[in-house]
N, C-alpha and C positions, 0 to 999 in steps of 0.2 A: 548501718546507722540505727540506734535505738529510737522508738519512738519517742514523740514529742507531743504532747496533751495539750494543744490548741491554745486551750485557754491559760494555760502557764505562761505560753509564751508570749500570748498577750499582753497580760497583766504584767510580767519581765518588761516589755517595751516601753508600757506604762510607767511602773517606776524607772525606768533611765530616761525617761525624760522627765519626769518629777526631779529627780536628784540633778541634772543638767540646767535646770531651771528653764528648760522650753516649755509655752504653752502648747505648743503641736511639732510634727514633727515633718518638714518640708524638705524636699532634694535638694536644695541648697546653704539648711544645715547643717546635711548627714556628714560634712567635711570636722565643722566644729564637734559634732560626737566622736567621731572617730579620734580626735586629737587630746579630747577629756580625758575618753576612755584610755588611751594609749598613757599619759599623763600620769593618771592616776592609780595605774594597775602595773605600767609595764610591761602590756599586754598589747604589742598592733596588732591591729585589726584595720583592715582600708577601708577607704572613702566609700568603695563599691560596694564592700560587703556590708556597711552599713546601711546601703540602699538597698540591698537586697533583702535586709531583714527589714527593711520597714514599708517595701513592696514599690520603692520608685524605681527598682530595676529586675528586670527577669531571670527568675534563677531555677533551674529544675530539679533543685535536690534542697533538702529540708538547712536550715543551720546545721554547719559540724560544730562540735561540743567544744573544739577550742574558742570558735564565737559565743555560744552556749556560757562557756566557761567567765569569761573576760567582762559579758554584760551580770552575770552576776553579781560578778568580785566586785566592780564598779557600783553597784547599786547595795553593796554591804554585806553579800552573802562569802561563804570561802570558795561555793563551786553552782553549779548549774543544779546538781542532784542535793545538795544542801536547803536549795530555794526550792527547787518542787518537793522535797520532803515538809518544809514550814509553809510551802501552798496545800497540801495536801493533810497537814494537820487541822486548816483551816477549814479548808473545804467540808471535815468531819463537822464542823459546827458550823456549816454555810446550806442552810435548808434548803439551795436552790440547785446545791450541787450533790450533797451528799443525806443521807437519813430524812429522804424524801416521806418515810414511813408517818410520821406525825403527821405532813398533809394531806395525806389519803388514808387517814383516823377514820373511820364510821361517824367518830361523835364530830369531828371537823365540818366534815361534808354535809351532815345533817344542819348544820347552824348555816352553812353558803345556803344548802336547798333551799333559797325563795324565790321569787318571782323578781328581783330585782337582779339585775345581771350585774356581778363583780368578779374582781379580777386583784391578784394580790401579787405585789413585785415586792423585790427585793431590794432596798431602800439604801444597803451598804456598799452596792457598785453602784460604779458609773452608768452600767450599762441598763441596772432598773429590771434584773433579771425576771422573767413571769412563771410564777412560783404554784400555782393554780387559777381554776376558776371554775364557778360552777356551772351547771346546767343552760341556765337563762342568758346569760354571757354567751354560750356556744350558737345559741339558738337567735339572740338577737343579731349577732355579728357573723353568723353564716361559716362559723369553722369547722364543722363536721368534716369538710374532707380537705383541710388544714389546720391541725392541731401546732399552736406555738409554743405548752407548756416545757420550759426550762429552757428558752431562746431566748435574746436580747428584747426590750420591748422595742427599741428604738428600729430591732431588724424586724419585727412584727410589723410595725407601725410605717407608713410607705407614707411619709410627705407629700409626694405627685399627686394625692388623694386627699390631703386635706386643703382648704379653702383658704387662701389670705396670708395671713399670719399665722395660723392655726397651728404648728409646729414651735414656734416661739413663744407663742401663748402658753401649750400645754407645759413646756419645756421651763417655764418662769413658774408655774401653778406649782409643779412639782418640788421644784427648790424652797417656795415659799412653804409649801407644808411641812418642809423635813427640816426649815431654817425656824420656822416661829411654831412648831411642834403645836398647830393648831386645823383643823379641818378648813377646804378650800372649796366655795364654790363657784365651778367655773363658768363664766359666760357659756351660750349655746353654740358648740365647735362644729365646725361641719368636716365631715371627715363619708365620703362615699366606699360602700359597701359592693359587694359581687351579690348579686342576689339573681332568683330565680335558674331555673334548667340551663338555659343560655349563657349563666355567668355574668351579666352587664351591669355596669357601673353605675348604681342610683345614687342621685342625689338624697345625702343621709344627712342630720342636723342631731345632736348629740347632747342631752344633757348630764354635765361629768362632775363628783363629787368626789372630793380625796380627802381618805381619813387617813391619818398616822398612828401607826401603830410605835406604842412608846414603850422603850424597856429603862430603866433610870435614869442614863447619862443620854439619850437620843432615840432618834423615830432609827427601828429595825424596818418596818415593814410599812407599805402603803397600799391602802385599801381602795381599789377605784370601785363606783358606784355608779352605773353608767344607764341611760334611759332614749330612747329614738323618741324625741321629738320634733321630727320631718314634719308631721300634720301641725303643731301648732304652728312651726316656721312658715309652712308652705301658704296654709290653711289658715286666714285669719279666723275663721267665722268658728273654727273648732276650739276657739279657746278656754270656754266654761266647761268644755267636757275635758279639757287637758287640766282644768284645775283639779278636779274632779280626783282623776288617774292619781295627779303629785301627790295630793292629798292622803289618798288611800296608800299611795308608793311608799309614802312618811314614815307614818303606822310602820309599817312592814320595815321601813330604814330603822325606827327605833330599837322596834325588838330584834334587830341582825345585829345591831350596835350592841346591844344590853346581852347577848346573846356570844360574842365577838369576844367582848371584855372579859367572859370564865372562859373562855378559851386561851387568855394569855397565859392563865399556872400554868397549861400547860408547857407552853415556850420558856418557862422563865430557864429552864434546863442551860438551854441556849447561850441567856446573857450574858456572862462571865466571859467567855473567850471574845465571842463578838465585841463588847465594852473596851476589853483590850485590845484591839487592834484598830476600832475605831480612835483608839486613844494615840496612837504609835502614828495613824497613819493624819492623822490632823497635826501631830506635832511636825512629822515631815513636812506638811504643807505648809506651816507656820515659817517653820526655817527655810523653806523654800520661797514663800511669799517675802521673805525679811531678806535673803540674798536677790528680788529678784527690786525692789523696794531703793535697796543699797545701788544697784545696776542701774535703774531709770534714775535716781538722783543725782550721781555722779557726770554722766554720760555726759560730755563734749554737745551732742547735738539735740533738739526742742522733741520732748517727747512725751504722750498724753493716750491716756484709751478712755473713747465714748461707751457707754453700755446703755442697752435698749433701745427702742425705738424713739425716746426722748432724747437721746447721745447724750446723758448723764456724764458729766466729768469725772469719773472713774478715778484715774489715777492722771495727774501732773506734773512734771518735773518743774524747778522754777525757772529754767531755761524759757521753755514756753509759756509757764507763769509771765515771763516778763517780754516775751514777744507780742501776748495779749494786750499788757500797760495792763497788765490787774492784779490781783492778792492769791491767798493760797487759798480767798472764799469761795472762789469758784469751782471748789472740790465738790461733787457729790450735786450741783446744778446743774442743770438741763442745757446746754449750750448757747441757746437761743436766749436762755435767760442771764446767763453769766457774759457773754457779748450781745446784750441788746440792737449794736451798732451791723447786725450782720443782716438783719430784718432788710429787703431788698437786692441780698447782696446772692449772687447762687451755692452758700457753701449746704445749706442746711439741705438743699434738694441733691446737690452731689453725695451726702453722705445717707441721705435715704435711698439713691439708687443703688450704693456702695451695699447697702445692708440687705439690699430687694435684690440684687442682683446677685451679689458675692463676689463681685468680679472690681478688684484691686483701682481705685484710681489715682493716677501717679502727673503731674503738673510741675516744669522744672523752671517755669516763671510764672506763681500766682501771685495774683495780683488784689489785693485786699484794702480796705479802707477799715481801721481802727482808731476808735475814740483812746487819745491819749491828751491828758491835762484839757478835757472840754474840746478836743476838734479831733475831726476824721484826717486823717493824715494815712495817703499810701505806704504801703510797707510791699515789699515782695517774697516769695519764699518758692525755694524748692521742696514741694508735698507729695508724702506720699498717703492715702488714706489704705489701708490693708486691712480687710475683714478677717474677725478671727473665729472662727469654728468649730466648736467642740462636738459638734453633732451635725455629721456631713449634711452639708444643703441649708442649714440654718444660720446664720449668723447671730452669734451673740453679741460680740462688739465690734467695736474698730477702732485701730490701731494706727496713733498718728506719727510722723515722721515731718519734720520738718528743722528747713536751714534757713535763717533768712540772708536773702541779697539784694538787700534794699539798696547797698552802698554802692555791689557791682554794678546794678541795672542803671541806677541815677548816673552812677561813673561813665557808663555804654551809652546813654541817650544822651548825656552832654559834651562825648566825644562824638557822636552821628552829627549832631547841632553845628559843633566847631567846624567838622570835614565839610558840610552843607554850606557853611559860611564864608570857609576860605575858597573852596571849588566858585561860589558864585563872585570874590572877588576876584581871583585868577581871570574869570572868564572876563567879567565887566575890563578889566587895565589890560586884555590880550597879552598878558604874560607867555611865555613858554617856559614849562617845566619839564626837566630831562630827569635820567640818571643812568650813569654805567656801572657795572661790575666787574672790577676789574680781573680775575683770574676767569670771567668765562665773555666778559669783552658784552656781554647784555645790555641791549641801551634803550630805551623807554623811555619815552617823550607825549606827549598831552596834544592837543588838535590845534591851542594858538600855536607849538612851535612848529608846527609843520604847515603851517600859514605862512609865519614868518618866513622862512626858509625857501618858499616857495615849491614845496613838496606835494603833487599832485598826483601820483602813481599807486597803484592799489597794494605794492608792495612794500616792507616795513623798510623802514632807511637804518642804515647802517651807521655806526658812529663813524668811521674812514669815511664813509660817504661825508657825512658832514662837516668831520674836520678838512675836506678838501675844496670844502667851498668860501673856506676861513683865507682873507689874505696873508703874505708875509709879513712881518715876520713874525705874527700872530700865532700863523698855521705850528710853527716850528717850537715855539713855547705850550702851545694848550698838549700837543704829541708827546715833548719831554714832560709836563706834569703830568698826563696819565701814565705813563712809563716808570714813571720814578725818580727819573735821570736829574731832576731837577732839589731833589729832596720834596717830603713833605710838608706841607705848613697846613694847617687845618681850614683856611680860608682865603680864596681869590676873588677878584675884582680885575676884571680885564674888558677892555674897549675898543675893538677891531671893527674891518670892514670884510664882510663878506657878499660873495655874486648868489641871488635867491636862483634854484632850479628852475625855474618855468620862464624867468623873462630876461634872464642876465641881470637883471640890475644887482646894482650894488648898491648895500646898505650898510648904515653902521648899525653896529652892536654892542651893547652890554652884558658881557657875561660874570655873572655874579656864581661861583660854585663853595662847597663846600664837601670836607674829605671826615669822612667816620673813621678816624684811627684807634679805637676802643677792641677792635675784636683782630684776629689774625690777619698779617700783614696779604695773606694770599687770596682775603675774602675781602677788601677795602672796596667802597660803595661811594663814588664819587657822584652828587647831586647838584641841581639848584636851578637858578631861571635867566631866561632869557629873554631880552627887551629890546625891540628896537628904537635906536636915537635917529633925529635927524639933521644936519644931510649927514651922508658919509665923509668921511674923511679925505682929503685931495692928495 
């Protein structure tokens, strides 16, 4: 097997599911990839193997090149070694991977060397690659004998350590400076550090500034600016001497800035290829976000994704548009705001546990009260709420699923109602209700008829049994209608006298039956009830 350069086949993964239109890739997907890719290539590849490349299943030996191959073709390339030759073109203008020489410039380094600790990612992946950092950075975050340059930030960066929200927060700060190509400053993050001989976890309080670095069409690079203010946090009474520090910090941030900005001639070498592929790979997303756009409008069943901790109405379909009773205004409104009517209700704390937790919740009768034409009127639905994750342990939004079955549920509780109503009048007129089955002779009867009957034994009665308590020539007609012998008519009306089991008497009776002739002659279900008259017959 030839090797395989990690990060190719990353990014390979990455575009097949771009071009698949999945936001993530789950082992209960990898059935739908495998069936695209087949589809679309002519190339099977199984279910397993799909999971094996995307690690929901265990495999000890790397992709063979014919899976190599197939996820290629599928994502646009002609072969495996076509795509890592146009990754590896890339990489030549990807400063985090390749002509690392420019960032360890003398004149580069000399502009980081200040007192303010920075750190510089790479702005064009996903992954936020950390591209250097200087001195001050090493010194105030304790990486001397953990060096992270040219690793993922987000693999740097260990969530279990930051406080709150704190990974959500940074993780919106980030988008926001590469999205409005404007500097971001962040509230005070708290994120603990390993410090002293022992290594032990101090509580750290963080203040984080992000500059974008801008090449004509978009932000290349992102500049963090990071400062431990633990003492102001901690330490109310330290706060004129932390102004103090900022102040002076400032100074020193302006000329890194003013200092930062002749250091971009140098990059500009860079722009031209990067510009291009940022340009190729936004259009992919565009067409991808426009087939994924066409998919939630269409779809048969109610489906909607909240974003943030506001559950921002993201995206709508008007399915659920009109399960609300609302417009399409409620695109881009906070939840709470767009159903006023929920205030009270627990969806708004289910979908914060959903986003705090990560952990799926799924309800196959909710139960809701929405404002339609001026009144709260119950509705039901089968929900599912599903967090969706771009950066393990984070959630970015949630993803809704819903059916409603308001018609089923009202249908079920005003059939419960009816069976409540007739059981209590059976029981008030001491009715008895049977039934047999005729091809296995099963006979089922209610507690008046075995009243009636005078049936006192812990053991079930048999229908023989009962037809023998029946007089002539009674007995000999109800025999030939369960047999057949008589033809079928779909309803009787007969009035004998039978002897009850416990005391001999003789009673008369009304037997009222009817015959289900709708399904196979070998499966006929003879029912109905039975009433005593009085006196018997002489």
């Amino acid at each position: 097997m030839f090797p395989i350069d990690p990060r190719h086949l990353e990014t390979l993964k990455s575009l097949t599911l771009l071009v698949a239109g999945l936001a993530m890739a789950t082992a209960r997907n990898c059935s739908a990839i495998s069936r695209a890719i087949s589809e679309k290539t002519g190339m099977a590849i199984s279910e397993a193997t799909v999971k094996k490349v995307f690690g929901f299943a265990m495999s000890r030996f790397s992709p063979s090149g014919y899976t190599l191959d197939a996820l290629a073709i599928y994502c646009g390339y002609k072969s495996w070694v076509a795509f890592t030759r146009d990754q590896n073109t890339h990489d030549l203008a990807n400063p985090s991977a390749a002509d690392t020489r420019l960032f360890e410039d003398p004149l580069l380094m000399a502009l980081l060397d200040t007192a303010i600790p920075m750190v510089l990612l790479n702005a064009d992946t996903v992954e936020l690659t950390i591209i250097t950092y200087n001195n001050a950075y090493t010194i105030a975050t304790h990486l001397q004998d953990r060096p992270v340059k040219g690793i993922a930030f987000w693999e740097a960066f260990d969530p279990a350590q930051a406080g709150g929200s704190g990974p959500t927060l940074l993780l919106e700060a980030f988008h926001e400076a590469i999205v409005t190509q404007k500097q971001v400053q962040m509230p005070p993050l708290q994120y603990n550090i390993l410090s002293g001989k022992l290594k032990i976890r101090e509580l750290s309080w963080w203040d984080v500034k992000i500059v974008p670095v801008i090449y004509a069409e978009g932000v290349k690079y992102l500049l963090l600016q990071v400062r431990n203010v633990t003492d102001q946090i901690v330490h109310k009474d330290a706060i004129e001497q932390a102004i103090m520090r900022e102040l002076t910090l400032a100074e020193d941030l302006a000329t890194s800035n003013v200092k930062l900005a002749a250091a971009n001639d140098q990059l500009a070498e860079l722009n031209n290829t990067l510009e291009q592929r940022v340009f190729e790979r936004t259009q992919k997303l565009f067409e991808s976000e426009a087939k994924q756009r066409k998919l939630i409008d269409n779809t048969p069943i109610a489906i909607a994704v909240l974003k943030g901790p506001e559950h921002v109405v993201e995206t709508a379909n008007q399915k659920i548009i009109n399960y609300w009773g609302k417009t399409a205004r409620v695109i881009g409104l906070p939840l709470a705001e767009a159903l006023p009517e929920l205030e009270g209700q627990p969806f708004i704390k289910i979908l914060d546990e959903v986003r705090e937790t990560g952990i799926p919740y799924v309800n196959a009768e909710l139960e809701a009260f929405l404002n339609f034409e001026g009144q709260l009127v119950p509705r039901y639905y089968d929900m599912i709420y599903q967090p969706i994750q771009h950066v393990a342990g984070v959630t970015d939004s949630i993803f809704i699923v819903a059916v409603d079955i308001t018609d089923h549920v009202t249908a079920r509780k005003q059939l419960e109602g009816s069976k409540t109503m007739l059981q209590l009048a059976v029981n008030a007129a001491n009715i008895g209700i049977w039934s047999v089955v005729e091809h296995s002779g099963e006979f089922s009867y209610n507690d008046s008829f075995a009243t009636i009957m005078g049936w006192e034994r812990d053991e079930l009665m048999t229908c023989e049994q009962a037809i023998q308590q029946v007089a002539e020539p009674c007995r000999t007609h109800i025999a030939a209608i369960l047999t057949g012998k008589t033809g079928f008519r779909e309803e009787y009306d007969l009035t004998c006298n039978a002897q009850r089991f416990n005391d001999g008497e003789v009673v008369k009776l009304r037997i009222m039956s009817k015959v289900n002739l709708s399904g196979p002659e070998a499966y006929r279900i003879f029912s109905g009830v039975l009433h005593q008259l009085m006196p018997p017959f002489e």
